[in-house]
C-alpha positions as CSV (number, residue, x, y, z in Angstrom):
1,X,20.9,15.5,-13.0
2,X,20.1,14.3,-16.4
3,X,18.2,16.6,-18.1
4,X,14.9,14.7,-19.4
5,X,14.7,16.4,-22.8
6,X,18.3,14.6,-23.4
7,X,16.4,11.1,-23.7
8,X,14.8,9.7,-26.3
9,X,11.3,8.5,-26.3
10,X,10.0,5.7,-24.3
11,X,13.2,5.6,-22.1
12,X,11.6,5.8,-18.6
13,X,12.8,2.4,-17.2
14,X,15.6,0.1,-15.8
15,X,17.0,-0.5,-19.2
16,X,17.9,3.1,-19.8
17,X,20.0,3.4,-16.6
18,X,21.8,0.2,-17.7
19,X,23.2,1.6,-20.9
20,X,24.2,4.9,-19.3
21,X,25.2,4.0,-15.9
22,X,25.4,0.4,-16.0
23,X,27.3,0.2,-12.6
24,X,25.0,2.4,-10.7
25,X,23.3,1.3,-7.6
26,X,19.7,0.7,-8.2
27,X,18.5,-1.5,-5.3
28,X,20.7,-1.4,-1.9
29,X,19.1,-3.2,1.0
30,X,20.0,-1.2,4.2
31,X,20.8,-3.5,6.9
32,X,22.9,-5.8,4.7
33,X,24.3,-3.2,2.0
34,X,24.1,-5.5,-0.4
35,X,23.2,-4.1,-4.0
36,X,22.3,-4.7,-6.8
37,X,23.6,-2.3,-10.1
38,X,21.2,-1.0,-12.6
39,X,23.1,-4.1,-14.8
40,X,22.4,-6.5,-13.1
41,X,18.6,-5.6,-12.4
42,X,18.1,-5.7,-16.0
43,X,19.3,-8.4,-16.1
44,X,17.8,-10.5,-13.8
45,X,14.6,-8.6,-14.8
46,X,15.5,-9.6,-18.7
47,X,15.4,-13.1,-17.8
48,X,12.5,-13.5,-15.9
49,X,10.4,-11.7,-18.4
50,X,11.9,-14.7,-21.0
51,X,11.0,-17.0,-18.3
52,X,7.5,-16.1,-18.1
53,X,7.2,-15.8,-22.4
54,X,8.8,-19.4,-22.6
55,X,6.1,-20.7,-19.6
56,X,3.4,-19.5,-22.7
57,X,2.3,-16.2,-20.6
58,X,1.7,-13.1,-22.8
59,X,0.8,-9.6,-22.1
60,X,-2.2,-9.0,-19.8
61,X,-2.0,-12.4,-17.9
62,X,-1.1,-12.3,-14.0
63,X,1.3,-13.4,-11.8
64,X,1.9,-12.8,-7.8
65,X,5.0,-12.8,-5.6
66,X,4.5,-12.7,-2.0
67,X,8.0,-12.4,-0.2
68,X,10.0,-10.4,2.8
69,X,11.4,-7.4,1.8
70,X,14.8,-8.5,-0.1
71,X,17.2,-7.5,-3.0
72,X,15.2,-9.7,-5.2
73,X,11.5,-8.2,-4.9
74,X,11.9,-5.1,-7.4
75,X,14.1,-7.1,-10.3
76,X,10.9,-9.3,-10.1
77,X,8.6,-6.8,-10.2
78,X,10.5,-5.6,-13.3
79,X,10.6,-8.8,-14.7
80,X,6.9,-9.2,-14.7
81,X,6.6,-4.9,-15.9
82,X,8.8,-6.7,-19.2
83,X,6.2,-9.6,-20.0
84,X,3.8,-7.4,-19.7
85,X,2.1,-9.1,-17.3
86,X,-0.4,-7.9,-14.2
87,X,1.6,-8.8,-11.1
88,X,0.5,-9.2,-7.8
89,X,2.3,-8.3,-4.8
90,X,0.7,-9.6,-1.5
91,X,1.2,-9.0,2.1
92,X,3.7,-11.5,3.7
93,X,1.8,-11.0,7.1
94,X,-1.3,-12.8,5.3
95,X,-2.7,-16.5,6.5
96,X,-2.5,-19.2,4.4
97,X,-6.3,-19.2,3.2
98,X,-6.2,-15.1,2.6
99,X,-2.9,-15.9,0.5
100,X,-4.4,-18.7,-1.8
101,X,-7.6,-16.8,-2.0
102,X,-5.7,-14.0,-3.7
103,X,-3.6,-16.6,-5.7
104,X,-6.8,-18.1,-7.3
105,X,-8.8,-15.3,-7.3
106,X,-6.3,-13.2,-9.1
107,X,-5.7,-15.7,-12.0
108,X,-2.6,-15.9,-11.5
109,X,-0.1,-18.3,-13.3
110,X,3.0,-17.8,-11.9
111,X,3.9,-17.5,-8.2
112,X,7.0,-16.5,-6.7
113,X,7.8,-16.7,-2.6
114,X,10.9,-17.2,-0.6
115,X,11.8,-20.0,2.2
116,X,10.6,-17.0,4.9
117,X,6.7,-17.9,3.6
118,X,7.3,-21.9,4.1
119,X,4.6,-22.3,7.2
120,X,2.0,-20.2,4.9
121,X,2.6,-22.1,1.8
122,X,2.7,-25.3,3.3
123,X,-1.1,-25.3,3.4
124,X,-1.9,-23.9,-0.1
125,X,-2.4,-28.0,-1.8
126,X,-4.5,-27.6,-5.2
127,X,-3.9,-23.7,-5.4
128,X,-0.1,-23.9,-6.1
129,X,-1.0,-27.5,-8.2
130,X,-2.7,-25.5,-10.5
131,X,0.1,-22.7,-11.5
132,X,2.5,-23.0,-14.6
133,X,5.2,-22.2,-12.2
134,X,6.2,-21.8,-9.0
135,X,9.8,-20.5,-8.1
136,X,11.3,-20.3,-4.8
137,X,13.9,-17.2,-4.0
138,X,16.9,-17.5,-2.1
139,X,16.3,-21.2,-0.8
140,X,14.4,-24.4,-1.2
141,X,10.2,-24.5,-0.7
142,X,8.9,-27.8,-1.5
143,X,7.3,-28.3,-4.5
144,X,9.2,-25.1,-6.3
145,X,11.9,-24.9,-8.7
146,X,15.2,-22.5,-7.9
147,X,14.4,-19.1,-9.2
148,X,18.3,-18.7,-9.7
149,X,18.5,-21.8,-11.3
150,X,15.3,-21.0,-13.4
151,X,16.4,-18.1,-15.0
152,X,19.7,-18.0,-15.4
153,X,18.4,-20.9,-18.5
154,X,17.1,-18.2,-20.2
155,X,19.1,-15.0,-21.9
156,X,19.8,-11.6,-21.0
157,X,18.1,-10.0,-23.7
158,X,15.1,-7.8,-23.7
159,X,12.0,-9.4,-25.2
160,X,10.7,-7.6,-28.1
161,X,8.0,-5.1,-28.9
162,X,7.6,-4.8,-24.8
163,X,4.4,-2.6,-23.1
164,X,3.9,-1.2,-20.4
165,X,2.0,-3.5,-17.4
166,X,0.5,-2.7,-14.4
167,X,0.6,-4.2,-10.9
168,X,-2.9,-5.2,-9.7
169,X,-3.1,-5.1,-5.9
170,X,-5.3,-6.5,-3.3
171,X,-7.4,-4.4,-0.4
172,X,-9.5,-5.9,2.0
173,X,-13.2,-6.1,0.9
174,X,-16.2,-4.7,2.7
175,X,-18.2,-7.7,2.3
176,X,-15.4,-10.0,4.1
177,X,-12.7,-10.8,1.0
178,X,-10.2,-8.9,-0.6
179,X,-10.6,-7.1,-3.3
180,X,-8.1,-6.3,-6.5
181,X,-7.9,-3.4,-7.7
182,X,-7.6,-4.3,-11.5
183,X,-6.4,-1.0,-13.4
184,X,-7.0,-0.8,-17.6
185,X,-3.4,-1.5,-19.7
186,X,-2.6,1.0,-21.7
187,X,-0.7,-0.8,-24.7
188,X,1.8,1.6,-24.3
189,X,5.1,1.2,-25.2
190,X,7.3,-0.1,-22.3
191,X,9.1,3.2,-21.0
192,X,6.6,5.7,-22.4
193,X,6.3,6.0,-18.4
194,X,2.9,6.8,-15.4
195,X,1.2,9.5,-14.5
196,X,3.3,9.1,-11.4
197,X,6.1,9.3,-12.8
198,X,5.8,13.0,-14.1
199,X,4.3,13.7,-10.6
200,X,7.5,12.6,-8.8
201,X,9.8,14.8,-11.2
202,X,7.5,17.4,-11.0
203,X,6.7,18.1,-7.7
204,X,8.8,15.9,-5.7
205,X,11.9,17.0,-7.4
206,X,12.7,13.1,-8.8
207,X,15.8,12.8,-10.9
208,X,18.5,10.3,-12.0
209,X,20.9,11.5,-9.1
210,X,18.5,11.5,-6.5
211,X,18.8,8.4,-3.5
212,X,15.0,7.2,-2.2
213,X,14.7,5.5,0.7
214,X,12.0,3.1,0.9
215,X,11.3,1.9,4.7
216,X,7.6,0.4,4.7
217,X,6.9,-3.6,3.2
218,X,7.1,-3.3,-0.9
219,X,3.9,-5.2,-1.2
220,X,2.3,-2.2,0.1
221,X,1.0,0.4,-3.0
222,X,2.8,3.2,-2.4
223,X,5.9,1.5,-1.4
224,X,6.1,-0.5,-4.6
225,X,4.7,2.1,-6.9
226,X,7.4,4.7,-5.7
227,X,10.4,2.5,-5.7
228,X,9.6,1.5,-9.7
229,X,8.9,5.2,-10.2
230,X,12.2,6.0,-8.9
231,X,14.0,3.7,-11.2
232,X,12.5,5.2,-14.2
233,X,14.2,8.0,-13.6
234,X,17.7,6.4,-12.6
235,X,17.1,6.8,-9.1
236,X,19.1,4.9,-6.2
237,X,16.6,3.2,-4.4
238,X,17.8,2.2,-0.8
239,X,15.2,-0.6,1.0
240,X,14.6,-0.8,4.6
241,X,14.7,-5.0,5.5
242,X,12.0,-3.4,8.1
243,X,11.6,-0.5,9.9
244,X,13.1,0.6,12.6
245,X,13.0,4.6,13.8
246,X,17.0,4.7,14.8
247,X,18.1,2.3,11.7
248,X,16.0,4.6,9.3
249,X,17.7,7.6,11.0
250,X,21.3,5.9,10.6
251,X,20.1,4.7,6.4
252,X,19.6,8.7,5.6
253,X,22.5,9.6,6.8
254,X,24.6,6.8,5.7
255,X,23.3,6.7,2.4
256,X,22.7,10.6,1.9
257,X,19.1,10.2,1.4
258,X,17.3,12.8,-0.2
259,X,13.8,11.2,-0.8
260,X,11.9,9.5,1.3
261,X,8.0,8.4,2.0
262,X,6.4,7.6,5.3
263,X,3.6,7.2,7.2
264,X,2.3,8.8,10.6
265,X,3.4,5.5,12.5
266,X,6.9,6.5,11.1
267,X,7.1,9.9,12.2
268,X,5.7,8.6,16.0
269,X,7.9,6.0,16.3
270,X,11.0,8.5,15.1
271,X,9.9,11.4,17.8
272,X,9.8,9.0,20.7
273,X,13.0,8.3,20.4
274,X,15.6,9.9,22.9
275,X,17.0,13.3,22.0
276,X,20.6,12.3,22.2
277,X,19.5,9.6,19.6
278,X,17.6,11.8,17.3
279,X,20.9,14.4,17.0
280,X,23.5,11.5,16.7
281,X,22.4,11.6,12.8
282,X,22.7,13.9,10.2
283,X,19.5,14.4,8.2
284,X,20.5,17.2,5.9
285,X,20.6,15.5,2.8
286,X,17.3,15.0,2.9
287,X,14.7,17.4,0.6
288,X,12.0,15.4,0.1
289,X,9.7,13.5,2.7
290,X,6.5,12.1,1.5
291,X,3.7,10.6,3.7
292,X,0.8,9.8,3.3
293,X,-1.6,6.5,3.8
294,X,-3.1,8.1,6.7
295,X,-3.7,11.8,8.0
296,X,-0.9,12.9,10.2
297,X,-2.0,14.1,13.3
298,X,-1.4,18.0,13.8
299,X,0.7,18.3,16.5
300,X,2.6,15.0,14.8
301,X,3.0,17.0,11.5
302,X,4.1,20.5,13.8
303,X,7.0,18.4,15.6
304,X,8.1,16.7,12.4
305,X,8.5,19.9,10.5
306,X,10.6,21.8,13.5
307,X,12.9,19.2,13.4
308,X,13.1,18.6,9.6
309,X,12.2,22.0,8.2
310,X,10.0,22.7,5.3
311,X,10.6,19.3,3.4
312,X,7.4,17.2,4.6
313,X,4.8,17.0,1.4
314,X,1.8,15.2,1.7
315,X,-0.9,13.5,-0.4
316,X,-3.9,11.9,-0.6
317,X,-4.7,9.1,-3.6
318,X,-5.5,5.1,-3.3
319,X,-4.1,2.0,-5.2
320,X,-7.4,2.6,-7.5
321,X,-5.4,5.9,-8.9
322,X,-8.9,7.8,-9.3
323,X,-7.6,11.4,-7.9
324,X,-4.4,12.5,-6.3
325,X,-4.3,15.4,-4.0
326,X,-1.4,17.0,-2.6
327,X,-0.1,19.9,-0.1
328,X,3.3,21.4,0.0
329,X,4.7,22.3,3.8
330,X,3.6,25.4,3.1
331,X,0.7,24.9,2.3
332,X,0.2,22.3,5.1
333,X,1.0,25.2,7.4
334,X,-1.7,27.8,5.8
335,X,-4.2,25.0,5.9
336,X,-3.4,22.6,8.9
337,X,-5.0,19.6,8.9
338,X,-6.0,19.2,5.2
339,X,-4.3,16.5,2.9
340,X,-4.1,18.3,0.1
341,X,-5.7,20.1,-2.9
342,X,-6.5,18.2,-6.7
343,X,-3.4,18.2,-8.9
344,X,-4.9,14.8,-10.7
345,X,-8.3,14.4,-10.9
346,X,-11.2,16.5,-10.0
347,X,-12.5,16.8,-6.3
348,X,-16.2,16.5,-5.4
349,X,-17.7,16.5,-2.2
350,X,-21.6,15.2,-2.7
351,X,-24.2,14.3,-0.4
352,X,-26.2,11.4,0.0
353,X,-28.5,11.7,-3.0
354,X,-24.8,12.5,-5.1
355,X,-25.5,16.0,-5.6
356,X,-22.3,18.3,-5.1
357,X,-22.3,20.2,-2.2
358,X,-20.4,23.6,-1.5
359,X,-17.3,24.5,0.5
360,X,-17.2,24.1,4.2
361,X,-19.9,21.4,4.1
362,X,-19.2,17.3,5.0
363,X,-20.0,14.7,2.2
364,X,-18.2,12.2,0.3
365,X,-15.2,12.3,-1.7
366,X,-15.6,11.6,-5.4
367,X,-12.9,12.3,-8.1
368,X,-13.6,12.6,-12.1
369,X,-10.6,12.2,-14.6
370,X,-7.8,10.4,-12.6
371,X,-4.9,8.6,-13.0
372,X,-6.2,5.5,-14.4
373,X,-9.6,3.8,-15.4
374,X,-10.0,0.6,-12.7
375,X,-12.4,-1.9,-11.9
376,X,-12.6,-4.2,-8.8
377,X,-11.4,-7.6,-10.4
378,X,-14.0,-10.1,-10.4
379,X,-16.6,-7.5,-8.8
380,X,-18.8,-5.4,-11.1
381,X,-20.9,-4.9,-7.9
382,X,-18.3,-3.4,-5.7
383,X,-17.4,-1.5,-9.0
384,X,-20.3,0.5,-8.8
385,X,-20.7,0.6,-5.3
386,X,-17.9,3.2,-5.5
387,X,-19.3,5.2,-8.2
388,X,-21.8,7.5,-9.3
389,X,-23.8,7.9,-12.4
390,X,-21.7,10.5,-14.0
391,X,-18.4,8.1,-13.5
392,X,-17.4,10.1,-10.4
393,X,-15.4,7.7,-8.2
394,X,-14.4,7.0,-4.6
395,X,-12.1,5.2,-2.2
396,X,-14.9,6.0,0.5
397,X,-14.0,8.4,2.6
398,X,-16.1,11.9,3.7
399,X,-14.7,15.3,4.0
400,X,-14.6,18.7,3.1
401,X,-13.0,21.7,1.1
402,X,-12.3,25.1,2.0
403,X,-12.6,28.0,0.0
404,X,-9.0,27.3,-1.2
405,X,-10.0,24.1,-3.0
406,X,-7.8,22.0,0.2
407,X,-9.7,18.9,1.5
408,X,-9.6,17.6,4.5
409,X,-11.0,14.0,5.9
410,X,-13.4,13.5,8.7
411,X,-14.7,9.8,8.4
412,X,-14.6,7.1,6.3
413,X,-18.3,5.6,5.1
414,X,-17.1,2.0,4.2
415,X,-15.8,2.1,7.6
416,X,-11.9,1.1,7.0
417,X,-9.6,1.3,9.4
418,X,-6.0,2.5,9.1
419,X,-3.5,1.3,11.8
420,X,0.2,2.5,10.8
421,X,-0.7,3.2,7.6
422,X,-2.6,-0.5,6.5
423,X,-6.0,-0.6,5.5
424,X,-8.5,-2.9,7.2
425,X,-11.8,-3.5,6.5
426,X,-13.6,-4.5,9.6
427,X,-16.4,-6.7,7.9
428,X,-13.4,-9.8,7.3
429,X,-12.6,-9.4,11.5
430,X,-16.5,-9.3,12.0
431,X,-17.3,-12.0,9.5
432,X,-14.5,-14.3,11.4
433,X,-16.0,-13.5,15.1
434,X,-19.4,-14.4,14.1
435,X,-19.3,-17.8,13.4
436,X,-17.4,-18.5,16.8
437,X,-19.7,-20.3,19.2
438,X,-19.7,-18.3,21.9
439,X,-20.6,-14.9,19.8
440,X,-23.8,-13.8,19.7
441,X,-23.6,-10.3,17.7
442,X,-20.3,-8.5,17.2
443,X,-19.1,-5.4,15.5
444,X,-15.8,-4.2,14.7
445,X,-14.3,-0.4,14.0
446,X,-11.3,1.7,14.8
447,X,-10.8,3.1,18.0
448,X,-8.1,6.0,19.3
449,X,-4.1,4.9,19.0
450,X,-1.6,7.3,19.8
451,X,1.6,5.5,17.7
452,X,-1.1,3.5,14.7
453,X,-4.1,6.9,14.3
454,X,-6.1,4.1,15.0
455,X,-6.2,0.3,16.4
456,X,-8.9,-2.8,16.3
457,X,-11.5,-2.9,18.5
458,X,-14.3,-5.9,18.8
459,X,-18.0,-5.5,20.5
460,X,-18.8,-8.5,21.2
461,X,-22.3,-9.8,22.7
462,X,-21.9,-13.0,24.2
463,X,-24.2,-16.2,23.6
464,X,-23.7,-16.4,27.7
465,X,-24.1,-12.8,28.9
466,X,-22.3,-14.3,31.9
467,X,-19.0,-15.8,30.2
468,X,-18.0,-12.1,29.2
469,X,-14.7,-11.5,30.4
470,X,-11.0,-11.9,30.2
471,X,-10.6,-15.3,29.2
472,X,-13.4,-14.7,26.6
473,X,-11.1,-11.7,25.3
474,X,-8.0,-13.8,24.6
475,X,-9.9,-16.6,23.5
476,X,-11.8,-14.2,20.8
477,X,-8.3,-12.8,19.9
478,X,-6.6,-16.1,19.6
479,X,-9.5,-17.4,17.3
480,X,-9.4,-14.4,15.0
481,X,-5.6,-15.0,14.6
482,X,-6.1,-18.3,13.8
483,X,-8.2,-17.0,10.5
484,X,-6.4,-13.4,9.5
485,X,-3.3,-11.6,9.6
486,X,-2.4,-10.5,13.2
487,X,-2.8,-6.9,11.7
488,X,-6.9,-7.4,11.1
489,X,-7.5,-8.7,15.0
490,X,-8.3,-6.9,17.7
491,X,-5.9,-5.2,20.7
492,X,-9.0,-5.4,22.8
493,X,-12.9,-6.6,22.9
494,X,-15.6,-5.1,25.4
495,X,-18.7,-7.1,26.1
496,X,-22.3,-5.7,25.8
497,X,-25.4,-7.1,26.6
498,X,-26.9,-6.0,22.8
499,X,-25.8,-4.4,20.3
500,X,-27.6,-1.4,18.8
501,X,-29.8,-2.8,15.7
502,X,-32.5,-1.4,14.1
503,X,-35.7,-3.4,14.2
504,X,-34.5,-4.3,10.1
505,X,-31.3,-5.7,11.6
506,X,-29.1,-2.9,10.6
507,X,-26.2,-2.1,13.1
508,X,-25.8,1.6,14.3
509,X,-22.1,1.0,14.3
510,X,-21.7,5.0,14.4
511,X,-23.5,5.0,18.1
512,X,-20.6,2.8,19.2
513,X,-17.8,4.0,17.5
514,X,-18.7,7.7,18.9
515,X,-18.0,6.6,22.3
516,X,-14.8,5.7,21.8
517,X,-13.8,9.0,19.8
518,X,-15.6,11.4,21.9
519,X,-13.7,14.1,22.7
520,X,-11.8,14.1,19.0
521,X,-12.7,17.3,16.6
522,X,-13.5,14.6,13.7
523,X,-13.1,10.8,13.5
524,X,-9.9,10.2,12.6
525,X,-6.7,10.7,13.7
């Protein structure tokens, strides 16, 4: 392993790797093998980022891409990193209003998508009319140019004077539309390298001979954030197409994995499988697996480690970078349950009036002196919704610390939802249900999943007490589909006659969510 002290200054990125091992694998897709060499990412990264400088985009303007995982995503994502530009990756599972709402909203210039997206795009009219550029990958969309044929018009070479950018990603909004998550640029120097980055050679054990496997969507944060981490440091990055529990099984030992990040969903999926499956693959190269997104269940997190030993590290941080905690196996296994302790950011727990409150005792999480400074793009309200007056911020959850400093979550205030590790915010569902005909009142929180930690569930009061029913169900479901992402609908809808409101019109949403977890020490999985 390349000892960092041996490289010179600003040197954490792609272009470093493709001076001193120019025919290294960078990106290798899992299902297909095919690769792409530290060379050729920078360049096809080189030639985007002239691409976008010769389309009149400079530092601190946006982009978004919105693609299947392919060998193509991460050279753009570079290529965008090289202009300087904020790029936005968004969710491929996303309907075609939630994906030109994101386009416009985000400013974006540029957009980038791939034949897989055609039924979505087809609908996006004035939104793509109004880019600078739109570029197709790997196959014809209508009304885009080639992205092959685009850039191979434009050189190699590395623009000058480059600085670091940032990606700016989207998560749902509690008032019914997404949010992004717009961090502050730096003006760094392009390699001078993250917060992250120091985090992943420090306690994850990163280096420029280590192999990462990558199994979740890249538009996702973590996903996208620890692939580009791992190429800083010369990293191998192998990419999952999608996940599958046997195929990720088969990629770390075909590939002689040694990092890797999941989330619980993962780990389920990879337990239920058959025993004779689960011993047909060697595992041992592995040292490293990450997860996070979503507290593990303990008996999930007991299984995982007996079969994987003491290699399963965990942490707790959001897209908004505001805090990262973090708990080694063994200290997983001296405090079960918790997600980890502050090694970025400080940790308070306060109570409703925002005064801190001591160990042992429920209240929200804040963090001071994170990562990054952020704002919610295009939402100074929502940015202070999540703060306090002293600057503390949140991503909205509650919990508690022990005496050791070690948190550990028991609700979430805003409400969110997280099913295999995505984040829903049930007031976009909610806000869709409502205006159906047939819906009186309706409210919408996470319920009890054994494979997801948690699934979708609608509360629905009827116009017509007496319509409530099966057919009322599907046709619910099938009009919610119709509006968001399959991931944001309900599995399931129960009927009520009413709703608990108070008298002001406020929802007890807590009186009906407890039924559903009763029986669970806390309220997540």
């Amino acid at each position: 392993m390349t000892d960092p002290n041996e490289l010179p200054p600003n040197s954490w990125h792609p272009g470093t790797w493709a001076e001193r091992t120019p025919d290294k694998p960078a990106i290798v897709m899992a299902e297909s093998g095919d690769t792409l060499t530290y060379r050729e990412l920078e360049d096809m990264a080189n030639r985007l980022s002239q691409l976008f400088r010769a389309s009149g985009l400079r530092p601190g303007d946006h982009i978004a891409f919105c693609m299947e995982n392919r060998l193509e995503y991460l050279p753009i994502l570079w290529g965008a990193h090289y202009a300087g530009l904020y790029y936005t990756a968004i969710s491929s599972r996303l309907t075609t209003d939630e994906l030109g709402y994101i386009i416009e909203d985000s400013g974006s210039r540029a957009f980038l998508s791939s034949p897989s997206l055609a039924e979505s795009i087809a609908g996006l009219g004035d939104v793509l009319h109004n880019l600078d550029r739109r570029l197709s990958v790997g196959g014809d969309l209508p009304g885009f140019e080639s992205f092959e044929k685009a850039i191979a018009a434009h050189p190699a070479e590395p623009l000058a004077e480059r600085v670091e950018a940032l990606p700016m990603l989207y998560s749902s909004g509690t008032t019914g539309r997404p949010k992004g998550v717009k961090p502050a640029l730096t003006g760094d120097p392009l390699g001078a390298g993250e917060g992250l980055t120091g985090l992943i050679r420090v306690l994850f054990g990163g280096g420029d001979d280590s192999v990462y496997l990558s199994p979740a969507p890249l538009y996702h944060s973590a996903p996208l954030r620890y692939c580009t981490q791992f190429h800083r440091i010369g990293a191998t990055v192998v990419v999952m197409e999608r996940f599958d529990a046997e195929g990720a099984l088969a990629a770390i030992e075909k590939f002689h994995i040694t990092h890797s990040q999941w989330v619980p969903t993962m780990f389920v999926r990879m337990l239920k499988l058959e025993d004779e499956a689960r011993a047909r693959y060697d595992t041992s190269s592995l040292v490293f697996a990450i997860h996070a997104a979503a507290p593990c269940p303990i008996r999930i997190k007991e299984q995982m480690l007996d079969w994987w030993g003491p290699i399963i590290h965990e942490y707790y941080a959001g897209t908004e970078g505001n805090g990262f905690c973090y708990a080694s196996p063994q200290d997983w296994l001296d405090h079960k349950g918790t997600v980890g302790r502050a090694v970025s950011g400080e940790l308070h727990i306060v109570d409703e009036e925002g005064n801190e409150v001591s160990a042992g005792v429920e209240g929200g999480v804040y963090f001071a002196n994170g990562l990054q400074e952020f704002e919610y793009h295009n939402a100074p309200e929502k940015t202070a919704e999540g703060r306090l007056a002293n600057g503390w911020s949140t991503l909205g959850d509650i919990g508690r610390v022990d005496e050791d400093g070690f948190l550990y979550l028991t609700d979430r205030k805003a409400n969110m939802i997280i099913s295999g590790g995505v984040n829903i915010y049930p007031q976009e569902t909610e806000n869709v249900l409502t205006v159906h005909p047939k819906v009186h009142d309706v409210a919408v929180f996470g319920v009890p999943n054994a494979d997801f930690g948690e699934e979708v569930k609608a509360v629905v009061q009827p116009v017509d007490a007496s319509a409530a029913g099966e057919a009322l169900e599907r046709e619910l479901i099938a009009y919610c589909r119709e509006h968001l992402a399959d991931v944001k609908c309900p599995r399931s809808i129960d009927f009520r006659d009413e709703l608990p409101r108070h008298p002001t019109g406020k929802l007890y949403k807590r009186l009906l969510k407890d039924e559903y977890w009763k029986g669970h020490a806390t309220r997540l999985l």
